[in-house]
Each structure stands twice: as C-alpha cells, then as structure tokens.
ROKE-694984 format. One record per residue (C-alpha): x, y, z; residue in three letters; residue number from 1. Coordinates in nm, 4 decimals. Layout:
N
         x         y         z   aa    i
         X         Y         Z  ALA  NUM
...
REM end
This chain:
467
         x         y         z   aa    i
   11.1925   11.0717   10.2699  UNK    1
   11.0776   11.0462   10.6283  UNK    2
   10.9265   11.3530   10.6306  UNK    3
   10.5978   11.2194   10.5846  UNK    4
   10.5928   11.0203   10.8658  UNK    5
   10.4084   11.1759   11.1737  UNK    6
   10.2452   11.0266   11.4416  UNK    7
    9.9214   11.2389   11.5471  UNK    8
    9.6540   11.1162   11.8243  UNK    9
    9.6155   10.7333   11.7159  UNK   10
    9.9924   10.6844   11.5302  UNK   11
   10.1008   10.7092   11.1495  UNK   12
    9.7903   10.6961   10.8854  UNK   13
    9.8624   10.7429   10.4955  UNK   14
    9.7004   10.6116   10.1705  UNK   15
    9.8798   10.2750   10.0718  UNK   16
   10.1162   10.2910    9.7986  UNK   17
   10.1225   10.7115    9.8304  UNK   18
   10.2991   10.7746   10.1235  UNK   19
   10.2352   10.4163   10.3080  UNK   20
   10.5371   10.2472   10.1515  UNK   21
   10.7106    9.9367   10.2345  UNK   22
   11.0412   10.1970   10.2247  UNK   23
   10.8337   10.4273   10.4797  UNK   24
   10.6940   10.1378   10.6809  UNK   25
   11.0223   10.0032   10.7494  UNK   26
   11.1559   10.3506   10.8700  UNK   27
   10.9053   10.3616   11.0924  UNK   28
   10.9578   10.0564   11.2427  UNK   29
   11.3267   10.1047   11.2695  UNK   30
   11.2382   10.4309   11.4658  UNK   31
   11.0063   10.2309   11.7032  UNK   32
   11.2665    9.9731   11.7303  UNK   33
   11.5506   10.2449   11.8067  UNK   34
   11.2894   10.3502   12.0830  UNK   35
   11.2165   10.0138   12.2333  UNK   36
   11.5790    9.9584   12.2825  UNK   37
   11.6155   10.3055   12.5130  UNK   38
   11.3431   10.1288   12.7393  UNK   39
   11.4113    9.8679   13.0566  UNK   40
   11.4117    9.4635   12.9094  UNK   41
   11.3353    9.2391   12.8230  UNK   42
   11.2837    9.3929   12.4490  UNK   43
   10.9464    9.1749   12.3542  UNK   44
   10.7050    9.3589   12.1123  UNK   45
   10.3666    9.2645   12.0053  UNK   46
   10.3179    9.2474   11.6431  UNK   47
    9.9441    9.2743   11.5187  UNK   48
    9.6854    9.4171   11.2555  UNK   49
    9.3377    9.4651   11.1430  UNK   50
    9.1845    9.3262   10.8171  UNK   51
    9.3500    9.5837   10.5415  UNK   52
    9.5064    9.4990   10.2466  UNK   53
    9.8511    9.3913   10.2940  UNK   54
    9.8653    9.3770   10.6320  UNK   55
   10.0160    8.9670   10.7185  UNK   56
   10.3196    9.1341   10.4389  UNK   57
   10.3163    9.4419   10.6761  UNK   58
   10.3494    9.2193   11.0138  UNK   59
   10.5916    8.9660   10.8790  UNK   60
   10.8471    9.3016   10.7431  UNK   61
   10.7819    9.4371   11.1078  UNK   62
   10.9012    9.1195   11.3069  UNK   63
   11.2137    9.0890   11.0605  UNK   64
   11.3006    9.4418   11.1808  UNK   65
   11.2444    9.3968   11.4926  UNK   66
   11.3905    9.0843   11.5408  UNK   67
   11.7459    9.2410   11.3521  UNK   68
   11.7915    9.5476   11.5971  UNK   69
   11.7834    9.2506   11.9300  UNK   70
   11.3998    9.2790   11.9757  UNK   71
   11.1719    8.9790   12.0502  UNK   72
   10.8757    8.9978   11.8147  UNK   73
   10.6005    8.8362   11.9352  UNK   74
   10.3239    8.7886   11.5989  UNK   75
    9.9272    8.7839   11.6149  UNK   76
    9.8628    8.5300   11.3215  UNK   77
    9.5278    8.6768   11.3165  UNK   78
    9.3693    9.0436   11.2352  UNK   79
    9.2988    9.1424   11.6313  UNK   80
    9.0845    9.3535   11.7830  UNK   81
    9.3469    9.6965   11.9118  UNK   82
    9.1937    9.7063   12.2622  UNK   83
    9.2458    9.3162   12.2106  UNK   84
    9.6067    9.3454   12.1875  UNK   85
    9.6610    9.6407   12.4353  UNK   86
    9.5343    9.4352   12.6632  UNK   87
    9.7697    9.1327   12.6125  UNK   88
   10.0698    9.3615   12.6067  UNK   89
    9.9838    9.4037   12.9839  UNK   90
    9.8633    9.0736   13.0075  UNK   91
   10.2419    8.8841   12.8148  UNK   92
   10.3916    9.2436   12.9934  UNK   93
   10.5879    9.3200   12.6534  UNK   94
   10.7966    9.6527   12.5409  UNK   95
   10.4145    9.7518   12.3716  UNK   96
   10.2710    9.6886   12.0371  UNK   97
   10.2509    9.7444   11.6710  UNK   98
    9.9545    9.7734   11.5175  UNK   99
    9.9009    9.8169   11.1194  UNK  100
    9.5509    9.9553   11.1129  UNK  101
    9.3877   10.2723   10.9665  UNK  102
    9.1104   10.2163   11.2401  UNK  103
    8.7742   10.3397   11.1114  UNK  104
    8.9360   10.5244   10.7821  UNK  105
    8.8371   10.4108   10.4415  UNK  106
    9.0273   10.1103   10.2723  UNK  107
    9.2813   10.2870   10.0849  UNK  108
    9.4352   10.3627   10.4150  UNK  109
    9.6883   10.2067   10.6635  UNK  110
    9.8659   10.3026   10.9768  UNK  111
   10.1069   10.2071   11.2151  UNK  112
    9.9780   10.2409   11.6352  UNK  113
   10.2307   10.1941   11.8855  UNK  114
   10.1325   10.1229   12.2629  UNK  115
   10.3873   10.1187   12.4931  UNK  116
   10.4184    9.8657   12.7930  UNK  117
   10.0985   10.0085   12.9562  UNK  118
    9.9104    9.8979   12.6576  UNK  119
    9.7771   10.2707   12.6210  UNK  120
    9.8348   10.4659   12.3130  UNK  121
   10.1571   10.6092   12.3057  UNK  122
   10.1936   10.9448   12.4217  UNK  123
   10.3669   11.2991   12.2825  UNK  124
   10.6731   11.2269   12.4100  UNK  125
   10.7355   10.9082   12.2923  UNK  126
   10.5866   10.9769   11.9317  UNK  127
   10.8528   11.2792   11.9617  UNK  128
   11.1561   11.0159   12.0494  UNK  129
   11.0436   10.8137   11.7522  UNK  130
   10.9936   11.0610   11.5256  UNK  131
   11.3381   11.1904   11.6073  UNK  132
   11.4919   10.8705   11.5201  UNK  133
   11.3060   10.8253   11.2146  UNK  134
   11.4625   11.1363   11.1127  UNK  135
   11.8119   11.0718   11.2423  UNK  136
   11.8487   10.7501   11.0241  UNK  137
   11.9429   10.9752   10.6927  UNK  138
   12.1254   10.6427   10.5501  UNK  139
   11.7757   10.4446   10.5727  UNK  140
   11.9623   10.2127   10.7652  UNK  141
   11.7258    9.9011   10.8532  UNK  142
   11.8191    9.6178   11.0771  UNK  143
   11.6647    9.2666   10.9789  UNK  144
   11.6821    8.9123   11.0589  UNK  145
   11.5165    8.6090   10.8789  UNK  146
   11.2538    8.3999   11.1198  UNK  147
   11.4121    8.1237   11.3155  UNK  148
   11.3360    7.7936   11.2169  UNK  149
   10.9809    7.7042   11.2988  UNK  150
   10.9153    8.0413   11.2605  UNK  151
   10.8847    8.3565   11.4925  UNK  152
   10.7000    8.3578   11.8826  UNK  153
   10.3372    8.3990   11.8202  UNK  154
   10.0455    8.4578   12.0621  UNK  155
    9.6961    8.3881   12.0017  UNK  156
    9.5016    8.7652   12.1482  UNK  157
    9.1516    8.6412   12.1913  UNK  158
    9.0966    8.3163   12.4919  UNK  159
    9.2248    8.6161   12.7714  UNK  160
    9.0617    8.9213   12.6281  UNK  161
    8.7236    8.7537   12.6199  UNK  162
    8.7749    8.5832   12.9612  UNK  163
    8.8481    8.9677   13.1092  UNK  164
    8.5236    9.0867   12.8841  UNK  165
    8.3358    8.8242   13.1255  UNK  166
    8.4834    8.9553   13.4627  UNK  167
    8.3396    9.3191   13.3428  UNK  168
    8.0569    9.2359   13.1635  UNK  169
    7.7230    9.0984   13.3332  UNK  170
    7.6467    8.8184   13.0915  UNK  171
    7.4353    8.6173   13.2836  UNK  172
    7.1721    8.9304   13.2982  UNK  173
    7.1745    8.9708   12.9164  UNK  174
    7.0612    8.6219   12.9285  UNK  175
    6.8347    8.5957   13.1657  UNK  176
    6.6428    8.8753   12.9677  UNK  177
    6.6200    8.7254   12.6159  UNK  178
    6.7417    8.9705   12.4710  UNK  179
    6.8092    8.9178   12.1239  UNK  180
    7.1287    9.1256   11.9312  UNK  181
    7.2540    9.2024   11.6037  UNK  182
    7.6119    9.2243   11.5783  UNK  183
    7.7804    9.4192   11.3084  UNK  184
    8.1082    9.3801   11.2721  UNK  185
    8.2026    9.6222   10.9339  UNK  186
    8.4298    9.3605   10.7986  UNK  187
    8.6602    9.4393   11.0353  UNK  188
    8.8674    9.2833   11.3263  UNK  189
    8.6061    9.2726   11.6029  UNK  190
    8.4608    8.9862   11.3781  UNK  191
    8.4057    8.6538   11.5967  UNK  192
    8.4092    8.8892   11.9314  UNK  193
    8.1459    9.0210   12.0241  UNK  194
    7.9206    8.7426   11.8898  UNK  195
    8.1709    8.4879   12.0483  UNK  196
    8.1231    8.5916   12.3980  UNK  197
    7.6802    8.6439   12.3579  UNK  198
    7.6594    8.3156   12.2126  UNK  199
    7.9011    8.1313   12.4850  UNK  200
    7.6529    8.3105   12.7343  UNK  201
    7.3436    8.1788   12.5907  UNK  202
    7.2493    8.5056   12.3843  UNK  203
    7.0677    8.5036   12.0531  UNK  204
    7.3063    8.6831   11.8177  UNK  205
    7.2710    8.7900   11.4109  UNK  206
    7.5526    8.9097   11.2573  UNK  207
    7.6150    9.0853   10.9103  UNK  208
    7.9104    9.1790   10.7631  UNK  209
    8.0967    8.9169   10.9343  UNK  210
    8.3781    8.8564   10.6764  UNK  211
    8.6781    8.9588   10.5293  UNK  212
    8.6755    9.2020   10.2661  UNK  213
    8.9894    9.4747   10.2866  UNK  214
    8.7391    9.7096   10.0507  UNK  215
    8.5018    9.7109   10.3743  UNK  216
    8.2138    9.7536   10.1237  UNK  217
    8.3769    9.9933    9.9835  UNK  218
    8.3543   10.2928   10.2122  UNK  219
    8.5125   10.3451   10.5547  UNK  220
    8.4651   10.0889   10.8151  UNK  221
    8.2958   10.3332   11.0143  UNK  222
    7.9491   10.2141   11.2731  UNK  223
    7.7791   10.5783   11.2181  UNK  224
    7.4130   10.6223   11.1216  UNK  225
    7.4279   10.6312   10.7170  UNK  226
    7.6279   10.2888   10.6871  UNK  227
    7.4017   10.0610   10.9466  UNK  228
    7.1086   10.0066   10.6939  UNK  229
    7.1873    9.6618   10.6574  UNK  230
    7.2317    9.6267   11.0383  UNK  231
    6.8727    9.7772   11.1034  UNK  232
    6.7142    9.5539   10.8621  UNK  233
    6.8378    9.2534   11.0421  UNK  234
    6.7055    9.3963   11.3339  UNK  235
    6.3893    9.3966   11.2130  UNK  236
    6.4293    9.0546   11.0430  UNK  237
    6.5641    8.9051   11.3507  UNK  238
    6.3259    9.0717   11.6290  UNK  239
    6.6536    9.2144   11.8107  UNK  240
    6.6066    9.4730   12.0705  UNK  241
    6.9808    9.6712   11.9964  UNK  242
    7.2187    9.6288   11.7696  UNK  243
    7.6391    9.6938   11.8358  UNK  244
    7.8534    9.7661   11.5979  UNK  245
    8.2248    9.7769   11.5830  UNK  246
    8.4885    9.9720   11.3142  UNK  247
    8.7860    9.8558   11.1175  UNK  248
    8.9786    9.7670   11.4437  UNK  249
    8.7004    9.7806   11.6938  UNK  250
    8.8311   10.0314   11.8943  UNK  251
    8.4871   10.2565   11.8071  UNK  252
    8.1281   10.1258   11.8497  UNK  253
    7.7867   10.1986   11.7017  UNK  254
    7.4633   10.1369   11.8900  UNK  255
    7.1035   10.1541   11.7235  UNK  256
    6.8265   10.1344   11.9422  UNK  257
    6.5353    9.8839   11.9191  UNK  258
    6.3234   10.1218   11.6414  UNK  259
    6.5951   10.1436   11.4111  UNK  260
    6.7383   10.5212   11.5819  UNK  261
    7.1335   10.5415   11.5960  UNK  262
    7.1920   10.6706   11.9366  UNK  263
    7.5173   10.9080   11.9388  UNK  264
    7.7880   10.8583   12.1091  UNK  265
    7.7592   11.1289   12.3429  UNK  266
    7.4321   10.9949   12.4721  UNK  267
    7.6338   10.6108   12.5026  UNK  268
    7.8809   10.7363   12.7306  UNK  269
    7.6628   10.9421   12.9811  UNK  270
    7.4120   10.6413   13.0267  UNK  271
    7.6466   10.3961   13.1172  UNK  272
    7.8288   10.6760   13.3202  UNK  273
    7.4993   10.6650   13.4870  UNK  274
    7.4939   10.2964   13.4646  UNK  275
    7.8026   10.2127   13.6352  UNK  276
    7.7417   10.4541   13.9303  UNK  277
    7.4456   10.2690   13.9985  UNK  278
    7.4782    9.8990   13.9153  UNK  279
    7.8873    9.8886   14.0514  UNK  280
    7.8940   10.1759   14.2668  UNK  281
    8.1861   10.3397   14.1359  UNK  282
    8.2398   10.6814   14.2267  UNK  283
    8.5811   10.7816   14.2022  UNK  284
    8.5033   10.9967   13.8498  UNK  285
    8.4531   11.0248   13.4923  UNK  286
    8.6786   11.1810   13.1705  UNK  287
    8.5421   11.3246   12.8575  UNK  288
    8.7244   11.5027   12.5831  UNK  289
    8.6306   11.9011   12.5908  UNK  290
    8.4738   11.8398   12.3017  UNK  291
    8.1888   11.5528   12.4139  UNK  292
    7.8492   11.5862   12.5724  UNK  293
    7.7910   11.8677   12.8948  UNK  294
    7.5602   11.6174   12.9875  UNK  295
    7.8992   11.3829   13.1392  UNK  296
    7.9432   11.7476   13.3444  UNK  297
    7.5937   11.7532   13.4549  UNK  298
    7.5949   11.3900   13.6050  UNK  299
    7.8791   11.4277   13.7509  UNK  300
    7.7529   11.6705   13.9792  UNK  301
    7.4788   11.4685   14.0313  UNK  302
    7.6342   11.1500   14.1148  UNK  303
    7.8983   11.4040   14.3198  UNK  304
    8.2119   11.2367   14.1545  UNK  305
    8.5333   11.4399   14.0383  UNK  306
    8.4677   11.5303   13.6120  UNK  307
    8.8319   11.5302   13.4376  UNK  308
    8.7742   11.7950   13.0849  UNK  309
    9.0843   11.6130   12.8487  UNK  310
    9.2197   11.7263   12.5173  UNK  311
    9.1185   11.5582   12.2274  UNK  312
    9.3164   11.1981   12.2035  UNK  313
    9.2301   10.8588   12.3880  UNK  314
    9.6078   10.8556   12.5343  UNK  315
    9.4777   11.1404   12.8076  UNK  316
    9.1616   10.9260   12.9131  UNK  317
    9.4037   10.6676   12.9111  UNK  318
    9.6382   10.7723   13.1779  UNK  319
    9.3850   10.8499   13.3878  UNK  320
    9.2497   10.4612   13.3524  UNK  321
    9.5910   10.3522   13.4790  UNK  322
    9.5820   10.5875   13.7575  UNK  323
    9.2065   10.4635   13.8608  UNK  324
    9.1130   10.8104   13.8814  UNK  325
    8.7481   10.7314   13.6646  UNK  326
    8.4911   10.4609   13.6877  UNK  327
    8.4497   10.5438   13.2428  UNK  328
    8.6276   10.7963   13.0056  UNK  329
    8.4758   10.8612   12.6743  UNK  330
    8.4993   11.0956   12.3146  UNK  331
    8.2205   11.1831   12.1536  UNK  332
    8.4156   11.0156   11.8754  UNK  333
    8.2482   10.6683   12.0057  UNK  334
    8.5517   10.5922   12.1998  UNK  335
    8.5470   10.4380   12.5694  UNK  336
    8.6948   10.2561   12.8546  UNK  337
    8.5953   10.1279   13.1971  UNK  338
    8.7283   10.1073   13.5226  UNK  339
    8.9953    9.7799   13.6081  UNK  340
    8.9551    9.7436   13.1859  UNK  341
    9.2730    9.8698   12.8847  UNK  342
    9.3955   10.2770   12.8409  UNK  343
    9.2496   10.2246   12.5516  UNK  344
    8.9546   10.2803   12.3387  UNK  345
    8.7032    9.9251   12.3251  UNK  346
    8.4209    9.9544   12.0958  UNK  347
    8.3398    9.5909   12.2027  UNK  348
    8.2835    9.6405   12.5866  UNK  349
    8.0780    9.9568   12.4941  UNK  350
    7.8453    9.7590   12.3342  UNK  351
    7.8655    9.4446   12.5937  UNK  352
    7.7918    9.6917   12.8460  UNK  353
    7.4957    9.8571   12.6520  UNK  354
    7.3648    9.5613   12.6027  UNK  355
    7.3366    9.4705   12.9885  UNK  356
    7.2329    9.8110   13.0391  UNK  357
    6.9241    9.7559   12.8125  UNK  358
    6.8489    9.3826   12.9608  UNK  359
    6.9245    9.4864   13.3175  UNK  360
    6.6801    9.7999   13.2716  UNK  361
    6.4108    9.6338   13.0733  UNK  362
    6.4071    9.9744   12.8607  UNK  363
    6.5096   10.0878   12.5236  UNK  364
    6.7540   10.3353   12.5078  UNK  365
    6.5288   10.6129   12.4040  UNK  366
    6.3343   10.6069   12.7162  UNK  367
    6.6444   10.5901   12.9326  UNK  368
    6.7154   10.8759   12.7500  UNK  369
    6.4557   11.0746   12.8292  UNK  370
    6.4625   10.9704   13.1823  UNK  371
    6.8175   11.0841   13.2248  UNK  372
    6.7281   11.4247   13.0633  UNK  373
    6.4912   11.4472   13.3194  UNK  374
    6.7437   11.4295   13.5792  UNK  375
    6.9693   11.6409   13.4905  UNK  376
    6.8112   11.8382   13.1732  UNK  377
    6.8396   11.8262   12.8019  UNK  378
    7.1316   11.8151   12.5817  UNK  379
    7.1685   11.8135   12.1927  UNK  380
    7.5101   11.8357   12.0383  UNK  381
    7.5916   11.7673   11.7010  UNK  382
    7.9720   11.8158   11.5158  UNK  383
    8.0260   11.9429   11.1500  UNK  384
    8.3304   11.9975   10.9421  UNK  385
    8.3835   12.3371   10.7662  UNK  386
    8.6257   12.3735   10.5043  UNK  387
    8.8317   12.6552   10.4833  UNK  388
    9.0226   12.8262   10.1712  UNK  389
    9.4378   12.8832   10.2455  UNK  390
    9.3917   13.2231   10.3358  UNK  391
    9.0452   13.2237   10.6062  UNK  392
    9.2923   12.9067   10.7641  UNK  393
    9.5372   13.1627   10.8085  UNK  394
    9.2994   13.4422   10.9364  UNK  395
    9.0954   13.1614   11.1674  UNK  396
    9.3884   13.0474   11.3106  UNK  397
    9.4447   13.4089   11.4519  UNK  398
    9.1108   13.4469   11.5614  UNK  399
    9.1112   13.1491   11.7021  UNK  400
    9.3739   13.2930   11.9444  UNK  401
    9.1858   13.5870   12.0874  UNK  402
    8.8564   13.5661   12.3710  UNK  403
    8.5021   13.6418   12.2050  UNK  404
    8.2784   13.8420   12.4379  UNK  405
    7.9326   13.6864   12.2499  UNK  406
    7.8729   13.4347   11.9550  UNK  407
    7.5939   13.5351   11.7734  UNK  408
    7.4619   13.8122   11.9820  UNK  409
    7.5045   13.5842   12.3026  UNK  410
    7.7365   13.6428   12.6349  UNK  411
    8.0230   13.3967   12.6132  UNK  412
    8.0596   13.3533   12.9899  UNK  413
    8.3519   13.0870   12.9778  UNK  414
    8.6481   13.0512   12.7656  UNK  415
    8.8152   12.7118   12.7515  UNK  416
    9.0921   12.6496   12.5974  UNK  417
    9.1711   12.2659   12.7123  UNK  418
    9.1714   12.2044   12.3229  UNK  419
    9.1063   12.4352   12.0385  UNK  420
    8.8796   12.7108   12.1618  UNK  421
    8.5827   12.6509   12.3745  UNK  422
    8.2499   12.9040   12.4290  UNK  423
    8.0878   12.8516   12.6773  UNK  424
    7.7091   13.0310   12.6549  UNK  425
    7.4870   13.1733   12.9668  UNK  426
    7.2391   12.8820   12.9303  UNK  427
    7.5029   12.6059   12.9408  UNK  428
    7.5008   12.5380   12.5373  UNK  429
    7.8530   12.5881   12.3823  UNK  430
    8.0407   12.5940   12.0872  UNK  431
    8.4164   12.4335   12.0526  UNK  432
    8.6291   12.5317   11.7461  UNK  433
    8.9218   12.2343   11.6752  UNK  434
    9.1656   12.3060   11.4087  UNK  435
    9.2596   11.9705   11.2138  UNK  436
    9.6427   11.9320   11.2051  UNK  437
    9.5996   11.7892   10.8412  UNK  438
    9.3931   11.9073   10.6475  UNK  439
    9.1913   12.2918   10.5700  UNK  440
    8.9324   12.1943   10.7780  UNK  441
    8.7769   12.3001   11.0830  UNK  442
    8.5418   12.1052   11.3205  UNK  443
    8.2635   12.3041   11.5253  UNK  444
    8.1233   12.1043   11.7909  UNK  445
    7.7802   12.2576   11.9213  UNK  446
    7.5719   12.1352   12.1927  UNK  447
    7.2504   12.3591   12.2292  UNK  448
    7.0198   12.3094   12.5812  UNK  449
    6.6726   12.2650   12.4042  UNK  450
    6.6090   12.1541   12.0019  UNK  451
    6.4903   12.4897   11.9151  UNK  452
    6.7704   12.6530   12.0198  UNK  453
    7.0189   12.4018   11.7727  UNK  454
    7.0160   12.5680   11.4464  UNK  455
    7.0449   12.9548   11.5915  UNK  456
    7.3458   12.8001   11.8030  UNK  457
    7.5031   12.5835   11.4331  UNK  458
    7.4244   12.9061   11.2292  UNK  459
    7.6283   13.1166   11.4918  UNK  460
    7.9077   12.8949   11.4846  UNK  461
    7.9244   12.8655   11.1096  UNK  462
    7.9324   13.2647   11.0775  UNK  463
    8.1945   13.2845   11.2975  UNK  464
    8.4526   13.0186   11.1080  UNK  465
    8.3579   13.1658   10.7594  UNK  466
    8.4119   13.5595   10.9490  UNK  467
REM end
C-alpha cells in the first residue's frame, strides 16, 4: 500500500484519486509526523497548500493527524505561496511544513513537500527516515484528534513575507522609473503577491489569470514560452515593459521581455548574478545545478567569486543559502534564491528583482543580454526529453556509466559526473545526460558556444541516447 509513496527532489507527487489517496495521504502524514516527533520541541508544524482541487480537505486531514500523534498544527487558511511558507517556518521557528502542492504539474496532480525547521526542502536523509516509517506502519495505524473548540492555531503567511520582499527588493527604483508590469499569476498561489507589493510601491501593474480555477486552464500551471500568450497580449495592451510570471505554487518564474521574447531561465539567473555583484556588492559566490547555463561559470571568474556545480534538486542550493556561502543559486529549471532570503526556490523575488534590474538599468533584457555576452562570450543551451523503449533504458543506463573520448566526432575533454553524466567539449559547449527516476525518459541538456554550432551539438547528443 505504501509502496507508492516516494519522496524525490521536491516531496511526494501522484495523480489524485490514482495513487494520491486520502488512505495514502494520511500515511504519509503519519510518517512525517513519526519524524517530527524524533526532532528537538516544541513539535509545531506548518500546515499549507496551493490552489488544487481538494486541497482545504487535504490540510484539515493533515492537522487532525498531526494534532493526534502530540504535534501542534499550525493551518494557512489560505492557498500560500511555498517560498511564502518556508519562510514563516523560520520566521514562527516551527518543526517545518506541509505543503499539498503539485508545484508547476498539470491539475490532475497533487503532492505533499515537507521543509524541515530551516524552511529548506527536506533533504535525502530525512525523506529516507520518513519513508522508512511510512513503511514500518504495516497496520495503517493513523493517529487523529478532532480541532479544539474555536478551531485549530492558524497563521496568516503573507504581512511578513512581503515586508522581507521589501528589505531585498529595491522598490522605490522600480518606481521611480515608471515602469509598467504585467503580472501573471497561472491561477495559482502567487496570486495577490507580486501585484500586492508593485502596487503598495506605486507601480502600474496588469494582471491575468488572477483567479482560482484548480483546472489552471486546463494545462499545467507552468510560466514557459507556449502558455504566456495571454500574458504578452496584455503587454502589448497595457504598454508594459516585462512581464513576471509565477507557477502553481510560485516557487518557478517566467519573464518575457518588453517585445514579447520569453527569456530562459538560464539567461535570468546569470544577469542578476551579474546584477547583484554590482548593485549590492556581494561577492562571496554563486550555485547552479550541473545542468544550468556555463555562462554562471564564466562570470564567476569574472566577478572572481567561488562557483559551487550542485546536483540537480533546490535542497543543495539550499544549504548553501543557510551557510551564506552565495550571493544567488539557481536551476535552469527557473528556480532561485538570494542572499539573507529562504533555502528555497522564489519565483516571486526572481521577478521583483528582474524587474529592478530592468528599471535600475533603463534596458530591456535583450540588450543586457547581449552586453553580458560581450563580457564574457556567448552561450545557447536548450534541454529536450528523449524517450526511450525498456530495453535502450537498460542499455543507456550502462553506457551512461562508462567515459566517452568524443561526442560526435569531438574531444570530450571533461567528464563530470556531479549528476547524470556531463561532456564537457574543447570549445566550452557541453552535453549533460540525466536519467529521470520515473519515467523512460531521458533529458539531454546542450549548451553550444555560437548558434551555428546548436543543432550539430543537439544532433550529437540525440545519436548518442538512441546508440
């Protein structure tokens, strides 16, 4: 029964009513709760969610479990933002959180996310405690208590995390520019955020999708170039010079530039790397996952500050924010964090922070583009997903274990194997093969040094999965 229950890089995701189960849900709560109680008191647990379907049913069945193995729960009444709530578990310093959220995966899904008392994501070895008592409870035990009188603790998530948003966030320079935003929310829990704080500031702000709807349009709750048409045609309406976007729990962001182009990720995270070095002077480094952008390397060696190369998952970049080891820390999966801000992924300061970047510079991201590429050259990486039959899994999986001398005719001259397996090229472009733990799939990340050079470098790397 429980054997379907397995925390990867952001918690426990399933389809509702397949494997999500309000039999499941409470095992896995018990198992949280049975891990809580092995840490120091008091026991206090946040209880929160985003939007989805179900999901007050999902928080009220949580805090009855809680509250029946001796645990405090502590409910958001309202669908919260998750870097929203990681950062009140340090700010109310509970046991961690519970989130029910499928993040930026379509409607039919839910999750459970647990942050422990650091508010980052929790790591292997607490996911392994959990699962273990998940799996130890063969009677489906589950404690439970009925809500006092009055009803159990709640806390309201947003007056704090918008006040810290103002300590990091120049708002008084996006003003002073009149720069005008459109703020797309996808239905999701970053609704009333992002918008919230711009206005309060004085900032022209248009919004679309800014209510509930647990279909999310009906397709994933995801800010990536193909599902911001609406967005970009309120730009134009509007006369805004950027829009930000935010996913299903706003941990992600989307950011199209003021002609309608979606600016990846990758490029996000390296211009406000190079933002922050210059506008706060921060210096002591930067994290990317293996897989995102060379161009984070590049700058770092520019801007001479220590470059930390993480596995794929937040919870890495994380530690490393608690540590103050990096001034930003970023996937190319549009996730980030800042310096003195949550171990956690914020899609809403990324795109507070973009937009000061873009008043404070008086340029559109395009041209700071360019002008960082002239800096420090020219990157272009792109990701794809290859499906594989049972059997080339099986053989990939081998070959994924041995060291290519070329890809495609060309030297490998570096083999990295931080996560997956990484080629590095003699120009600087690289491949990176990652394995998903899930499904027959296999992602290729590329990132070629000139345009030309992208498809030969794609081609290469989709010979070598299909062998």
């Amino acid at each position: 029964m429980s054997s379907v229950i397995k925390f990867g890089t952001s918690g426990w995701r399933a389809i509702v009513a397949d494997e999500f189960t309000l039999a499941n849900i409470r095992l896995a709560i018990a198992g949280i709760a049975a891990y809580v109680k092995t840490q120091p008191e008091p026991h206090r647990v946040l209880v929160g969610r985003d939007p989805r379907f179900l999901g007050e049913s999902f928080v009220a069945e949580a805090a009855k479990i809680l509250a029946g193995a001796g645990i405090t729960p502590i409910v958001i009444p309202d669908a919260a933002p998750t870097p929203a709530i990681a950062y009140s578990v340090r700010a109310l310093k509970t046991s961690g959180a519970i989130n029910f959220t499928a993040s930026h995966n379509p409607p039919e899904y839910n999750g459970i996310k647990f942050s422990t008392h650091d508010g980052a994501p929790a790591l292997p070895e607490v996911t392994k405690q959990i699962e273990s008592a998940i799996n130890a409870n063969t009677e489906g035990k589950i404690p439970h208590a009925d809500p006092p009188e009055g009803g159990f603790e709640t806390a309201d998530v947003k007056p704090g995390f918008l006040h810290r948003l103002g300590e990091l966030v120049d708002l008084k320079t996006i003003a002073k520019s009149h720069i005008k935003v459109v703020f797309d929310p996808f239905w999701g829990a970053g609704r009333g955020y992002s918008c919230h704080i711009l206005r309060e500031a004085g900032v022209e702000v248009a919004t679309v999708h800014d209510y509930r709807d647990v279909l999310f349009g009906g397709h994933a709750p995801e800010p990536d170039d193909h599902l911001l048409g609406d967005a970009k045609k309120k730009m134009k309406e509007f006369g805004a010079k950027i829009c930000i976007a935010t996913d299903g729990d706003a941990d992600r962001f989307g950011i199209v530039d003021e002609d309608g182009t979606f600016i990846q990720p990758n490029y996000i995270i390296a211009l406000l790397f190079d933002y922050l070095v210059e506008t706060r002077g921060w210096k002591n480094g930067v994290a990317k996952s293996v897989a995102t952008t060379n161009l984070i390397n590049a700058l770092a060696d520019y801007h001479k500050v220590p470059l930390f190369e993480t596995p794929v998952g937040f919870k890495y970049i994380g530690e490393l924010i608690i540590a103050d080891k990096i001034a930003i820390g970023g996937e190319e999966s549009a996730g980030l964090t800042i310096r003195g801000h949550v171990p956690e992924k914020d899609g809403i300061i990324a795109g507070l922070l973009v937009t000061e970047m873009v008043a404070a510079r008086g340029k559109s991201l395009g041209k700071q583009l360019k002008e960082l590429f002239a800096k420090v050259g020219s990157f272009y990486p792109v990701r794809e997903n290859f499906h594989l039959t049972p059997e080339r899994k099986a053989a990939f999986t081998e070959e994924l274990k041995k060291d290519p001398a070329e890809l495609g005719g060309r030297k490998v001259t570096q083999v990295v194997r931080t996560d997956g397996l990484k080629l590095v090229l003699d120009d600087g472009s690289w491949v990176c093969f990652r394995l998903s733990g899930t499904e027959p799939v296999v992602r290729a990340y590329t990132e070629a040094r000139d345009e030309k050079d992208m498809v030969a470098l794609r081609s290469a790397a989709e010979k070598f999965v299909q062998g």
